[in-house]
PyMOL Python script that loads the backbone (N, CA, C, O; Angstrom):
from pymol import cmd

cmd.read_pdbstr("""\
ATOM      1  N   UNK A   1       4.072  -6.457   2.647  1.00  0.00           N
ATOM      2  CA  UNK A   1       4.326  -5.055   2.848  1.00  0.00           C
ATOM      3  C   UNK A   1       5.772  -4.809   3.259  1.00  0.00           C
ATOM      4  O   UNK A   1       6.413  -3.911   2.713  1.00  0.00           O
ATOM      5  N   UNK A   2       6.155  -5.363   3.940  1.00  0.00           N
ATOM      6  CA  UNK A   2       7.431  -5.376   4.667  1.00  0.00           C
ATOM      7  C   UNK A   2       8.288  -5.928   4.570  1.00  0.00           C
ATOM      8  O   UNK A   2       9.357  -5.665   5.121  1.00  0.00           O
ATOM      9  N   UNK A   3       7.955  -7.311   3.483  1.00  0.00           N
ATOM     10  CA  UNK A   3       8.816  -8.497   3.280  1.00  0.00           C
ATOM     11  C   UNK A   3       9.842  -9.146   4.002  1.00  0.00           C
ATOM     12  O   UNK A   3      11.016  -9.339   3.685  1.00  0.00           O
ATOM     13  N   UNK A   4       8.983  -9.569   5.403  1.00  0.00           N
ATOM     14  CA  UNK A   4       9.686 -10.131   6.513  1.00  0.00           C
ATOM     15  C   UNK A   4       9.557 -11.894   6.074  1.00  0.00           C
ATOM     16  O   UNK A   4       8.532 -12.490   5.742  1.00  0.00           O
ATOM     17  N   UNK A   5      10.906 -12.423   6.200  1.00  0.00           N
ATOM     18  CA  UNK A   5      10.741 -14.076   5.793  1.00  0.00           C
ATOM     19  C   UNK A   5      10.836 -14.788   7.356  1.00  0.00           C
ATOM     20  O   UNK A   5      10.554 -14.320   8.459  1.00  0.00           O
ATOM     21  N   UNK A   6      11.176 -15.655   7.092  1.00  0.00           N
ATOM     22  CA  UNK A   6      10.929 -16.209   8.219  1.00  0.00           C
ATOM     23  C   UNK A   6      11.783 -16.221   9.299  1.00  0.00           C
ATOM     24  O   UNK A   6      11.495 -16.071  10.486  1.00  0.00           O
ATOM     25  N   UNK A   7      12.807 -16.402   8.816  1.00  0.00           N
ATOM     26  CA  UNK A   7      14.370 -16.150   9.679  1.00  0.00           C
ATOM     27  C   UNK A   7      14.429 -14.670  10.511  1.00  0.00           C
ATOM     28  O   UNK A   7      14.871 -14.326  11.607  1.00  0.00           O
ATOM     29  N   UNK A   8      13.787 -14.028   9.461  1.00  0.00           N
ATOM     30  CA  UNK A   8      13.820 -12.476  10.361  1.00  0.00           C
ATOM     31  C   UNK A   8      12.359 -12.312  11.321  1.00  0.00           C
ATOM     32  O   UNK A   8      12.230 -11.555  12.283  1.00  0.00           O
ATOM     33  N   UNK A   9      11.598 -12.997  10.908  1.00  0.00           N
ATOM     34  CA  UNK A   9      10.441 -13.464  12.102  1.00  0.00           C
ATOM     35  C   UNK A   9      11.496 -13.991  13.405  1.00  0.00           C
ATOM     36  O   UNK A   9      11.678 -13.333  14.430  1.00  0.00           O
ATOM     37  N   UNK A  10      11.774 -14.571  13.274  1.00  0.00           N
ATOM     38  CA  UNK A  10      12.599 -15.858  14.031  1.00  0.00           C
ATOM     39  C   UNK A  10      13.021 -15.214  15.471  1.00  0.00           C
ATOM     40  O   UNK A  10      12.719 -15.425  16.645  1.00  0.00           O
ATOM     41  N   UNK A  11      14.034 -14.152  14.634  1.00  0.00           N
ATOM     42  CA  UNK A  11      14.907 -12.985  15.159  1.00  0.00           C
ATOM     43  C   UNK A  11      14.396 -12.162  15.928  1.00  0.00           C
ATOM     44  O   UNK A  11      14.724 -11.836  17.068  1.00  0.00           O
ATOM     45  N   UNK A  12      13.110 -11.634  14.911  1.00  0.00           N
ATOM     46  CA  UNK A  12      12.292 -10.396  15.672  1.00  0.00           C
ATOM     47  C   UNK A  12      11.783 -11.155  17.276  1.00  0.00           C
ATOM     48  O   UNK A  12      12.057 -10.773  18.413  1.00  0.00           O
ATOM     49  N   UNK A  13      10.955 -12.349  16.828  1.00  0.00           N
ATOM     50  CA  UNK A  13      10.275 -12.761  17.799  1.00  0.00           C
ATOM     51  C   UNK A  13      11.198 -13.137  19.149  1.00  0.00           C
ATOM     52  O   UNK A  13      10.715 -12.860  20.247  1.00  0.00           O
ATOM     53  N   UNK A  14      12.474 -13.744  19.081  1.00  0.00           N
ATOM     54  CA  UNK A  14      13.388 -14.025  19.649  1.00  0.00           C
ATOM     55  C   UNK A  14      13.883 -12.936  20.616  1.00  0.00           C
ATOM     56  O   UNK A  14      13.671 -13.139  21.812  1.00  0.00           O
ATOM     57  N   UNK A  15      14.656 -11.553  20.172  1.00  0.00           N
ATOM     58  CA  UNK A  15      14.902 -10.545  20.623  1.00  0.00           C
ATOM     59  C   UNK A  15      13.853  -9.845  21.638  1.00  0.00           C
ATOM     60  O   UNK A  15      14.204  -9.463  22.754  1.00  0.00           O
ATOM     61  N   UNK A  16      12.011  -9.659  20.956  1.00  0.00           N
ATOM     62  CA  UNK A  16      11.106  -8.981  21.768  1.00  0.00           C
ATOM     63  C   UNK A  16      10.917 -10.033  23.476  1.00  0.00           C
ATOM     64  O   UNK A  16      10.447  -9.708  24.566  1.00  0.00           O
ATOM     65  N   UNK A  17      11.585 -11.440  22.935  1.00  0.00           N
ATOM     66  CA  UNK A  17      11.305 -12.573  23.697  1.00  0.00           C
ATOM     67  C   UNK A  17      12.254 -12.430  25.511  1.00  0.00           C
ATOM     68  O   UNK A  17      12.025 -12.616  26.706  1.00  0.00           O
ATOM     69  N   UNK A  18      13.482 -11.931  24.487  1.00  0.00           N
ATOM     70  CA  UNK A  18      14.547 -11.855  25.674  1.00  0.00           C
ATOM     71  C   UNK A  18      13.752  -9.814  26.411  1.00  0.00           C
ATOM     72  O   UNK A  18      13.578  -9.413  27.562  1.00  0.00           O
ATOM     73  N   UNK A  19      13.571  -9.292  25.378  1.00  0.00           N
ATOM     74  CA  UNK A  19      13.790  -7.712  25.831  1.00  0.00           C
ATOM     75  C   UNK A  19      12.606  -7.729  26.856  1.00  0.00           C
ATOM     76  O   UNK A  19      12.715  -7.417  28.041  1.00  0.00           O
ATOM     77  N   UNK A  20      11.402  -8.158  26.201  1.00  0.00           N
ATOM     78  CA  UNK A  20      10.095  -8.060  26.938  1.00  0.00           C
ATOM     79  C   UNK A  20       9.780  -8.884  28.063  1.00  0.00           C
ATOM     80  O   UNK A  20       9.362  -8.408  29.119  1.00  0.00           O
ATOM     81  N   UNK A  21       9.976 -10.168  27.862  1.00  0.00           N
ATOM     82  CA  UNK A  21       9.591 -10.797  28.921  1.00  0.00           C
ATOM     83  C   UNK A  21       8.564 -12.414  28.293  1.00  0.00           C
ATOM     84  O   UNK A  21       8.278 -12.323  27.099  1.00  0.00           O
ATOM     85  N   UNK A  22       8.158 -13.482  28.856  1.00  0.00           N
ATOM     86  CA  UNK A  22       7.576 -14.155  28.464  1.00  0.00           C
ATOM     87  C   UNK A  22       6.133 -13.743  29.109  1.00  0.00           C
ATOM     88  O   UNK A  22       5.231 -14.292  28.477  1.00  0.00           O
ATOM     89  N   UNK A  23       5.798 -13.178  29.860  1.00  0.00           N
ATOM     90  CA  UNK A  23       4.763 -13.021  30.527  1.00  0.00           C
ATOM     91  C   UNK A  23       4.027 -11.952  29.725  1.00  0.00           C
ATOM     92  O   UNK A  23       2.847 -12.123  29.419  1.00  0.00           O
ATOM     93  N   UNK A  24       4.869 -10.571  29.289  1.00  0.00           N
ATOM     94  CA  UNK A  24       4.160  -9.546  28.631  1.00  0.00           C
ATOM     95  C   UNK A  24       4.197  -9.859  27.209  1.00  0.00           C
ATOM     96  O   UNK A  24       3.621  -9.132  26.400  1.00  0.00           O
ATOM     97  N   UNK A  25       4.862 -10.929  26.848  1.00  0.00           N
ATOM     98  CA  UNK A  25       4.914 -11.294  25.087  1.00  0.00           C
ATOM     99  C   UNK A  25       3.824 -10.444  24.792  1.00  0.00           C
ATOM    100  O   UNK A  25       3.870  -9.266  24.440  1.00  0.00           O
ATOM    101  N   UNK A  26       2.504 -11.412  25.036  1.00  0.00           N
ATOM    102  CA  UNK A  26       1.181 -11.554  23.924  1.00  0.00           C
ATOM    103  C   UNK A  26       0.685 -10.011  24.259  1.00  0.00           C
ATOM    104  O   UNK A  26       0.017  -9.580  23.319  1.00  0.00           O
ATOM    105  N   UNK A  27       0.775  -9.417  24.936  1.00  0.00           N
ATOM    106  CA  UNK A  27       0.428  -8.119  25.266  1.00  0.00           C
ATOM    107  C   UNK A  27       1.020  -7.119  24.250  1.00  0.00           C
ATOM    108  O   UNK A  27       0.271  -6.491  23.502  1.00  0.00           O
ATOM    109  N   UNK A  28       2.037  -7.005  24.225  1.00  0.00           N
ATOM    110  CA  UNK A  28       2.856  -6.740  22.946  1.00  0.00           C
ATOM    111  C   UNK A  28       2.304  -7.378  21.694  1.00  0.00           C
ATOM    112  O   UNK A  28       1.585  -6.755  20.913  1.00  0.00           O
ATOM    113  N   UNK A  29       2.616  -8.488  21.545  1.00  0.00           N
ATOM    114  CA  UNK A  29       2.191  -8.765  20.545  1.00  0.00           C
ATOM    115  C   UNK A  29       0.430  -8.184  19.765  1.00  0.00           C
ATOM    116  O   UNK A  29      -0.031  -7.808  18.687  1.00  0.00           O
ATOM    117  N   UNK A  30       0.071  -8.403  20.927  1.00  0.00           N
ATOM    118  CA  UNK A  30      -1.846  -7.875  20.244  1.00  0.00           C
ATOM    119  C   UNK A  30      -1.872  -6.157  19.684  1.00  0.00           C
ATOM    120  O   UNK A  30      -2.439  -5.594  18.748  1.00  0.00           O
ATOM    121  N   UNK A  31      -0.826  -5.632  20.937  1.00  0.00           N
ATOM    122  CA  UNK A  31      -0.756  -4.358  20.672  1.00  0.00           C
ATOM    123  C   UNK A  31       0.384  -3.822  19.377  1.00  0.00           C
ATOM    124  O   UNK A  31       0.650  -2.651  19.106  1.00  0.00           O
ATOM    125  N   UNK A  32       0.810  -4.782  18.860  1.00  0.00           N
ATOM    126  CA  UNK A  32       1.789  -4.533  17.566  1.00  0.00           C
ATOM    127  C   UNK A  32       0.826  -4.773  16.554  1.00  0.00           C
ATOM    128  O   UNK A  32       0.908  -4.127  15.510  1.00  0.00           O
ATOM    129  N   UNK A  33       0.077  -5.470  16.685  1.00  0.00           N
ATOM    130  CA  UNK A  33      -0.864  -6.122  15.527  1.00  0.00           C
ATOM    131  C   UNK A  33      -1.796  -5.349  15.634  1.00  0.00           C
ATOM    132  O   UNK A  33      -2.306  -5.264  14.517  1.00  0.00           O
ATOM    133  N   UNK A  34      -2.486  -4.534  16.561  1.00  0.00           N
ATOM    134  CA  UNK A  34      -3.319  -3.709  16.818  1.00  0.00           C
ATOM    135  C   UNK A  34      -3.139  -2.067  15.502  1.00  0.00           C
ATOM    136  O   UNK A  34      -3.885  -1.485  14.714  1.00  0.00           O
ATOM    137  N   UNK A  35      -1.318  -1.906  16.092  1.00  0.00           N
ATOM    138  CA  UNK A  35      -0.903  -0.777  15.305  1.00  0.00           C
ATOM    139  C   UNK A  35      -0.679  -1.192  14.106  1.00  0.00           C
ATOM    140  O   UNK A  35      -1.226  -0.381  13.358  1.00  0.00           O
ATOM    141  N   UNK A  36      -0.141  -2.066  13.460  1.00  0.00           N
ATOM    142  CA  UNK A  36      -0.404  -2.489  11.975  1.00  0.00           C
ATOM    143  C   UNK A  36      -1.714  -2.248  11.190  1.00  0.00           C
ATOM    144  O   UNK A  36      -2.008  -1.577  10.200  1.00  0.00           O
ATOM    145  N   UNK A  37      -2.278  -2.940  11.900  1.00  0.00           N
ATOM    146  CA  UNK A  37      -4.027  -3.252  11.563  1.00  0.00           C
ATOM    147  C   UNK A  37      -4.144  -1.565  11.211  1.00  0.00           C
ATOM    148  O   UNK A  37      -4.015  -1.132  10.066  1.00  0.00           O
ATOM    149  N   UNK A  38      -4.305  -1.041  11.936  1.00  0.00           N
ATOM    150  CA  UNK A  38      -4.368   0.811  12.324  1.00  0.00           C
ATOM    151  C   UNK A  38      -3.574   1.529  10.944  1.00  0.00           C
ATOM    152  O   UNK A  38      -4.066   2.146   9.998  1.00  0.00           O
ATOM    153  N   UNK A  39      -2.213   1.193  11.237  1.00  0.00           N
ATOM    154  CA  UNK A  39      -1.780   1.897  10.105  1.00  0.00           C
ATOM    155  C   UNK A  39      -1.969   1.651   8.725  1.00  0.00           C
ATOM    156  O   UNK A  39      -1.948   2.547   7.882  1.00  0.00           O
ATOM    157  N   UNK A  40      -2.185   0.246   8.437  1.00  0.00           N
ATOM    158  CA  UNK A  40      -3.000  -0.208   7.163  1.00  0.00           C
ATOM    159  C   UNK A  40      -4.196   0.291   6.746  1.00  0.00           C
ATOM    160  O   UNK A  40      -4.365   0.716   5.603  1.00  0.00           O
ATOM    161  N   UNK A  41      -4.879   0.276   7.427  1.00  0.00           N
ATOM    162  CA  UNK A  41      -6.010   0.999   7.211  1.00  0.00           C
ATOM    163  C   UNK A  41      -6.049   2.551   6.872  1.00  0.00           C
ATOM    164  O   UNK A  41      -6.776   3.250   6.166  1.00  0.00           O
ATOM    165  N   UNK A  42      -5.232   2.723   7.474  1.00  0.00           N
ATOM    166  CA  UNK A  42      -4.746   4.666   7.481  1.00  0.00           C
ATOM    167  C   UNK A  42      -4.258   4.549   5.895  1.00  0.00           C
ATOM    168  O   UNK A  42      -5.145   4.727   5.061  1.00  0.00           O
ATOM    169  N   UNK A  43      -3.143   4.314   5.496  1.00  0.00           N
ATOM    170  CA  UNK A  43      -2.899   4.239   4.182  1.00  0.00           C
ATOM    171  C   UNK A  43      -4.002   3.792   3.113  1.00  0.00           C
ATOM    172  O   UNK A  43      -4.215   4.269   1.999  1.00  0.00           O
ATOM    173  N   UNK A  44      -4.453   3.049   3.579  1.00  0.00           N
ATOM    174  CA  UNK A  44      -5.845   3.128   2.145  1.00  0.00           C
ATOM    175  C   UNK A  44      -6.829   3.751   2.693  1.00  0.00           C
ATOM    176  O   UNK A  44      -7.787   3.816   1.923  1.00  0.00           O
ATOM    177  N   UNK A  45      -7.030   4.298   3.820  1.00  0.00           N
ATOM    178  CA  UNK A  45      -7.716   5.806   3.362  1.00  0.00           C
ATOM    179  C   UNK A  45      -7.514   7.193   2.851  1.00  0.00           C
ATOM    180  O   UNK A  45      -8.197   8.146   2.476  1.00  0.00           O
ATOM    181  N   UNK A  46      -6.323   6.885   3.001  1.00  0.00           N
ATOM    182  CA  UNK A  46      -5.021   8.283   2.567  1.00  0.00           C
ATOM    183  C   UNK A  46      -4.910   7.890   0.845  1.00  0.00           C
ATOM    184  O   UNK A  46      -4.839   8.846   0.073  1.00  0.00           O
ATOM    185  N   UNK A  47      -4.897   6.613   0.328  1.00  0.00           N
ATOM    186  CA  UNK A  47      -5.033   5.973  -1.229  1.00  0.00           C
ATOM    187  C   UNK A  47      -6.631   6.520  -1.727  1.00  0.00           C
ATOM    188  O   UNK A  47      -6.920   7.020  -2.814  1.00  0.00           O
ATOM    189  N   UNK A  48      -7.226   6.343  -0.966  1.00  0.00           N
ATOM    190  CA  UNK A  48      -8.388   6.768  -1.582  1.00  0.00           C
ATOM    191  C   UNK A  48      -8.944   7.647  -1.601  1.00  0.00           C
ATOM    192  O   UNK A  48      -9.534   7.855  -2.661  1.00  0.00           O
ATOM    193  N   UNK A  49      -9.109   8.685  -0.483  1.00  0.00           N
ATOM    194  CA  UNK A  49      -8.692  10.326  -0.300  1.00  0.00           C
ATOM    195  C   UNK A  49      -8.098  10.861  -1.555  1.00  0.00           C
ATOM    196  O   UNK A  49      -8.711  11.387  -2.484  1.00  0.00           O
ATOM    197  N   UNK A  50      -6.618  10.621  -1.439  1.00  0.00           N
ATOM    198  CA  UNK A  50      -5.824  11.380  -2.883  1.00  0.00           C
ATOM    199  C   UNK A  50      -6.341  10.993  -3.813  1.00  0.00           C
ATOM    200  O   UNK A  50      -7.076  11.714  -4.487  1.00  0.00           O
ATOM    201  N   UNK A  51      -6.053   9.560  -4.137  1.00  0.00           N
ATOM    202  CA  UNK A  51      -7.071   9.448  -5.358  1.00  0.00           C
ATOM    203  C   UNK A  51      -5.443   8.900  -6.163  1.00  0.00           C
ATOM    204  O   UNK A  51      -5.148   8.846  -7.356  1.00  0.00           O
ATOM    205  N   UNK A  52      -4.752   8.607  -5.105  1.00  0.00           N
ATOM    206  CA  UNK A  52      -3.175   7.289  -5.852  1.00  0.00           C
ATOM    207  C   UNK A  52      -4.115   6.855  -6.841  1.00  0.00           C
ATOM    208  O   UNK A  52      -4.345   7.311  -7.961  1.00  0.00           O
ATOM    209  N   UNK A  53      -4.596   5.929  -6.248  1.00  0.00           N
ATOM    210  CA  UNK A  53      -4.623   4.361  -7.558  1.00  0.00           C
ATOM    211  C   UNK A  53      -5.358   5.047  -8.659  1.00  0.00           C
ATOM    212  O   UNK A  53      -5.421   4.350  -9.672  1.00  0.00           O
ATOM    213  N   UNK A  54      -5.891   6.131  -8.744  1.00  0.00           N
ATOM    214  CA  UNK A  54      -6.819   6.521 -10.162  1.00  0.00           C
ATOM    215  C   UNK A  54      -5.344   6.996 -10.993  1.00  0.00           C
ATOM    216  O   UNK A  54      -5.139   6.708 -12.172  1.00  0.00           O
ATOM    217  N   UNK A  55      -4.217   7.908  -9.983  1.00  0.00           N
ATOM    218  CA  UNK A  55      -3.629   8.654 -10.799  1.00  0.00           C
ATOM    219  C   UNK A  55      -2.431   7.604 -11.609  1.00  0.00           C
ATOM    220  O   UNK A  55      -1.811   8.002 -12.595  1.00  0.00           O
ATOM    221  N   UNK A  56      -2.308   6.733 -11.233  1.00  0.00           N
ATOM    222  CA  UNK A  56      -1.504   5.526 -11.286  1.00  0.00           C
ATOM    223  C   UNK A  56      -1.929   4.835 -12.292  1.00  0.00           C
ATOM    224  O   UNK A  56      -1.108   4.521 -13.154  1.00  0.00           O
ATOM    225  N   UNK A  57      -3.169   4.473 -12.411  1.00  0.00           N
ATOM    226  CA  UNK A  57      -4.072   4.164 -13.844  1.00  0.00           C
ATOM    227  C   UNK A  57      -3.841   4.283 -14.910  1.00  0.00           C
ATOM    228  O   UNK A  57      -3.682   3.614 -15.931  1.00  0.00           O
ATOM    229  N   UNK A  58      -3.830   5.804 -14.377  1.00  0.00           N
ATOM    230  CA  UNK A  58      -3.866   7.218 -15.684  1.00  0.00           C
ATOM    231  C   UNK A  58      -2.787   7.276 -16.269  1.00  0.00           C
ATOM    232  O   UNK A  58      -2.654   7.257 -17.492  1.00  0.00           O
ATOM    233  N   UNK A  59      -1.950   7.348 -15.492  1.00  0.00           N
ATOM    234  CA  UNK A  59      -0.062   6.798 -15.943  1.00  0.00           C
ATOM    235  C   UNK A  59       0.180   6.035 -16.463  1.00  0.00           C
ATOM    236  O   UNK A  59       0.970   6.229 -17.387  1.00  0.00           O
ATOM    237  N   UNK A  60      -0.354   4.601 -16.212  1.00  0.00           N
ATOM    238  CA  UNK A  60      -0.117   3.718 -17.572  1.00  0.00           C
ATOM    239  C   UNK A  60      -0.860   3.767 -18.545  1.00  0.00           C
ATOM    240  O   UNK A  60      -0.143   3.515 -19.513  1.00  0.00           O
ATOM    241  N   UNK A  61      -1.739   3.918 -18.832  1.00  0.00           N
ATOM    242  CA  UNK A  61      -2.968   4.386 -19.694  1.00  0.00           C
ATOM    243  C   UNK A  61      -1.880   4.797 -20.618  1.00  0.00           C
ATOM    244  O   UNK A  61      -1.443   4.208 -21.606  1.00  0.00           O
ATOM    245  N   UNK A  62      -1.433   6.272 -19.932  1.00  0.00           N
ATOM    246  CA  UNK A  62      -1.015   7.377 -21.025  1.00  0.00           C
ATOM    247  C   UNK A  62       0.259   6.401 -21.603  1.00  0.00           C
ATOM    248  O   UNK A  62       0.463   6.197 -22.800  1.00  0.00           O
ATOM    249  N   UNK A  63       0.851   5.995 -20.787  1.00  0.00           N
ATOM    250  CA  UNK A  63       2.335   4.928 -21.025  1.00  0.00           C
ATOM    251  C   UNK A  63       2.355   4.257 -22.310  1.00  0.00           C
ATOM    252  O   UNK A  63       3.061   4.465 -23.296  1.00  0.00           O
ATOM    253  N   UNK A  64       1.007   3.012 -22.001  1.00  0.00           N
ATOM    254  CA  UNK A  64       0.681   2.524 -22.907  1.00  0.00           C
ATOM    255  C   UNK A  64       0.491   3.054 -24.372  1.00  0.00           C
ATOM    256  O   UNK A  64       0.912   2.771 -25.493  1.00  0.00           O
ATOM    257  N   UNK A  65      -0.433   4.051 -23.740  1.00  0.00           N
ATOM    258  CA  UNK A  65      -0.512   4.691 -25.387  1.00  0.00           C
ATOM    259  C   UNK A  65       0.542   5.452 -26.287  1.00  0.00           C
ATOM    260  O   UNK A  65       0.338   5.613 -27.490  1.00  0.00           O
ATOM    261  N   UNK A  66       1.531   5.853 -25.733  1.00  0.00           N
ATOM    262  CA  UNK A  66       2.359   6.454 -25.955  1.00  0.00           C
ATOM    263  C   UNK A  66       3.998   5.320 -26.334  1.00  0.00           C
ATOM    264  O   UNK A  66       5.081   5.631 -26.829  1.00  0.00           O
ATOM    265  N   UNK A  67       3.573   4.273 -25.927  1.00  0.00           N
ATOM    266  CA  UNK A  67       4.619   3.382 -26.354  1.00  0.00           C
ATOM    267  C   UNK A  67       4.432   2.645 -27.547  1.00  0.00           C
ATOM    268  O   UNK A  67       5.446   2.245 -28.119  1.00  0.00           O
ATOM    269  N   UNK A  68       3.012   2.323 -28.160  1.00  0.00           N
ATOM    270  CA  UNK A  68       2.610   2.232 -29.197  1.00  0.00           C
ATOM    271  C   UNK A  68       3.177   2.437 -30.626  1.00  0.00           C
ATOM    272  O   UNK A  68       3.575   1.696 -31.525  1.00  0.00           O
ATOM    273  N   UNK A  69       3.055   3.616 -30.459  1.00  0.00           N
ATOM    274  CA  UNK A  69       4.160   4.309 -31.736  1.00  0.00           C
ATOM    275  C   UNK A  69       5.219   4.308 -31.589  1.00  0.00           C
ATOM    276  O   UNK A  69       5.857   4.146 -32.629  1.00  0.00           O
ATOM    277  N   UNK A  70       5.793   4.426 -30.689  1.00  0.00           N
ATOM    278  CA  UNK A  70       7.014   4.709 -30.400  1.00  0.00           C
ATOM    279  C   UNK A  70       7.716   3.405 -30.948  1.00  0.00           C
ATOM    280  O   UNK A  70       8.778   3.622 -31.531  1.00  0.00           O
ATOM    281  N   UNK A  71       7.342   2.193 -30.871  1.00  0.00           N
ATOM    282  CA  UNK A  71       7.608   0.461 -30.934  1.00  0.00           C
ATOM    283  C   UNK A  71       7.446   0.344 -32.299  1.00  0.00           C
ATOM    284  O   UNK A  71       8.225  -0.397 -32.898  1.00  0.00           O
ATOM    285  N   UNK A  72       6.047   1.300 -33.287  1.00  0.00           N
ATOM    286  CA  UNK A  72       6.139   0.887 -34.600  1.00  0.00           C
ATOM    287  C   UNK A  72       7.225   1.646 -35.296  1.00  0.00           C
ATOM    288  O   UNK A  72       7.905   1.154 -36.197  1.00  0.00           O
ATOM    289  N   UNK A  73       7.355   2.826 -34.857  1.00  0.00           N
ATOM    290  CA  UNK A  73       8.806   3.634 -35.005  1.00  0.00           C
ATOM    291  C   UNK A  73      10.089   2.999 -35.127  1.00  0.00           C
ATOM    292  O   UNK A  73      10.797   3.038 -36.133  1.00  0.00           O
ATOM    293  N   UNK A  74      10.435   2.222 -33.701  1.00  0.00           N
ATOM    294  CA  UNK A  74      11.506   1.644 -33.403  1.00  0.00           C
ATOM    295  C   UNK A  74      11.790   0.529 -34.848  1.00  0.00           C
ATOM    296  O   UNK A  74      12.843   0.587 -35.484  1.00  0.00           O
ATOM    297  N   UNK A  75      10.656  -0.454 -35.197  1.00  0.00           N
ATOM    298  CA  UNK A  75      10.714  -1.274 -36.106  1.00  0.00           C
ATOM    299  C   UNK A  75      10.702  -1.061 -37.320  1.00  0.00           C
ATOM    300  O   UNK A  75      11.008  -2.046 -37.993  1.00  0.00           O
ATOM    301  N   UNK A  76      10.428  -0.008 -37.956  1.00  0.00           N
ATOM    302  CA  UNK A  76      10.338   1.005 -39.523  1.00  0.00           C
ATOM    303  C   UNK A  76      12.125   1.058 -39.155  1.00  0.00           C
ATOM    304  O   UNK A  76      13.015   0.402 -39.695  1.00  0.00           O
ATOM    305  N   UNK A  77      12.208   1.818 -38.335  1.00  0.00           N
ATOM    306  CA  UNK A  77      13.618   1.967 -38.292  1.00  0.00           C
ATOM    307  C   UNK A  77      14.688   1.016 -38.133  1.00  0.00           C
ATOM    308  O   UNK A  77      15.723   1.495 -38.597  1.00  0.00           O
ATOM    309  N   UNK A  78      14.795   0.265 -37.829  1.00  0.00           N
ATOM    310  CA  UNK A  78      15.278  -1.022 -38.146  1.00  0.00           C
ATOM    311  C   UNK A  78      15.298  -2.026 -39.364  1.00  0.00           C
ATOM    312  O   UNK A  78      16.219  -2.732 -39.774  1.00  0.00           O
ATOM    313  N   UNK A  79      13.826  -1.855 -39.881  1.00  0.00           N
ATOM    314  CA  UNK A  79      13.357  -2.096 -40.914  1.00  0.00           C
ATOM    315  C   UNK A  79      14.490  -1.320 -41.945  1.00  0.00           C
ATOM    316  O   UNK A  79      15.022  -2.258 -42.539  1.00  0.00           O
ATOM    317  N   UNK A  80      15.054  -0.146 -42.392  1.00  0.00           N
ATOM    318  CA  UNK A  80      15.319   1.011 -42.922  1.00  0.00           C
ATOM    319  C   UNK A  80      17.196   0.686 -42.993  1.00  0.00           C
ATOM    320  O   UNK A  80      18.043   0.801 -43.879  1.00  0.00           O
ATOM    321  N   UNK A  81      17.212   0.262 -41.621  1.00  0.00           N
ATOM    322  CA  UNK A  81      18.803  -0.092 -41.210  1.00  0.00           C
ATOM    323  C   UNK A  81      18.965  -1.250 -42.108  1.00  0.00           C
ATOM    324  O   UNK A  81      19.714  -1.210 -43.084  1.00  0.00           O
ATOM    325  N   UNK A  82      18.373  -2.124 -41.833  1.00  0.00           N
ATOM    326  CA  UNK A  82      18.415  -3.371 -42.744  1.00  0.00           C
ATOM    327  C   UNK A  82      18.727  -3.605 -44.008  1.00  0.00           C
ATOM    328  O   UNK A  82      19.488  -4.418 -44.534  1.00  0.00           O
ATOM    329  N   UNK A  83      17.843  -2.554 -44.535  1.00  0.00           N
ATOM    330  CA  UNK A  83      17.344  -2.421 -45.967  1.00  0.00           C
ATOM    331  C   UNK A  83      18.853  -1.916 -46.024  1.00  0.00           C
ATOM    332  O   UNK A  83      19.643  -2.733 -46.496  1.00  0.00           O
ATOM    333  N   UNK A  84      19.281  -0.903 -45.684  1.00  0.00           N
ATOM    334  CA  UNK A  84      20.582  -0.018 -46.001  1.00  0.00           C
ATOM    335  C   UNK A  84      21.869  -0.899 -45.985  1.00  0.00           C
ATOM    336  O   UNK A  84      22.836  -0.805 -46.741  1.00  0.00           O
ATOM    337  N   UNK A  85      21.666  -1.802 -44.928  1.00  0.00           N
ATOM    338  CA  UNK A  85      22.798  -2.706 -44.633  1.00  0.00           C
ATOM    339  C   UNK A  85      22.710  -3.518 -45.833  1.00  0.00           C
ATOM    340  O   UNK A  85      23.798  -3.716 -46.375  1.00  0.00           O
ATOM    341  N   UNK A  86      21.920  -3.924 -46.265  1.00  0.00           N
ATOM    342  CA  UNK A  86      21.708  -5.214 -47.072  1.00  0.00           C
ATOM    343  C   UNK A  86      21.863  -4.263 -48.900  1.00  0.00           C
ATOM    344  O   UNK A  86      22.438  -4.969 -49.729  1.00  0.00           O
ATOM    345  N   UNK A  87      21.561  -3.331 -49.252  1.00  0.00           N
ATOM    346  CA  UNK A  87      21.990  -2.973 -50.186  1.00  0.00           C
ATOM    347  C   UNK A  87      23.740  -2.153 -49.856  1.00  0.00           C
ATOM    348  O   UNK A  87      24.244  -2.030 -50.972  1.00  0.00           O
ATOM    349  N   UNK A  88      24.397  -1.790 -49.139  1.00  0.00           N
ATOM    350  CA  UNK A  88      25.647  -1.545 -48.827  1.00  0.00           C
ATOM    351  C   UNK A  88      26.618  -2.818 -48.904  1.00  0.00           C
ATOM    352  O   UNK A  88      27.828  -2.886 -48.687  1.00  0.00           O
ATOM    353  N   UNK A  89      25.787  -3.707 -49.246  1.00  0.00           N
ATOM    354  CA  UNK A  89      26.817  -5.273 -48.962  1.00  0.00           C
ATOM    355  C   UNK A  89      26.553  -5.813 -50.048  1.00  0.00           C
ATOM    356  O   UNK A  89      27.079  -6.894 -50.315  1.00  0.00           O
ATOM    357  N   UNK A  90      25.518  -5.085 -51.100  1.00  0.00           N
ATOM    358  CA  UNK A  90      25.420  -5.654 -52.386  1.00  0.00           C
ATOM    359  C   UNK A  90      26.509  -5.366 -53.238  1.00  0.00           C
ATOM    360  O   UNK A  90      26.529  -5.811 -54.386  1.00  0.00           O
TER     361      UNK A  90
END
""", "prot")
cmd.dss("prot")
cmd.show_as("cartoon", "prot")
cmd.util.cbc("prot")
cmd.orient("prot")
């Protein structure tokens, strides 16, 4: 989600280490993981509420179908260039 690697783990954990304290770490810590947990959950009920991932579907669906022709198009036409090039050089 967040694309934290490890080095920036490192950092994070390091910094809350000096700011917070060693004693209140894990307290923090449960309660960070607590609000993650929380807000994750909030977003895929808010995904499934609206109804994102159906409309997102639907978007490539239409994408797909619509690139179809467009690709046999692209290749007629090329096809056409060819042909033109190749009798212009005759």
């Amino acid at each position: 989600m967040f694309n934290v690697g490890l080095s920036e783990l490192i950092i994070i954990f390091f910094v809350a280490f000096v700011i917070v304290g060693p004693r209140d770490l894990p307290k923090v810590i449960k309660t960070a993981v607590r609000g993650i947990k929380y807000l994750r959950r909030m977003v895929q009920e808010l995904k499934a509420e609206s109804g994102w991932d159906d409309m997102i579907k639907e978007i490539d669906q239409v994408k797909d179908t619509a690139a179809a022709p467009i690709q046999a198009a692209e290749k007629e036409i090329a096809g056409i260039g060819d042909a033109i090039t190749g009798s212009a050089e005759d």
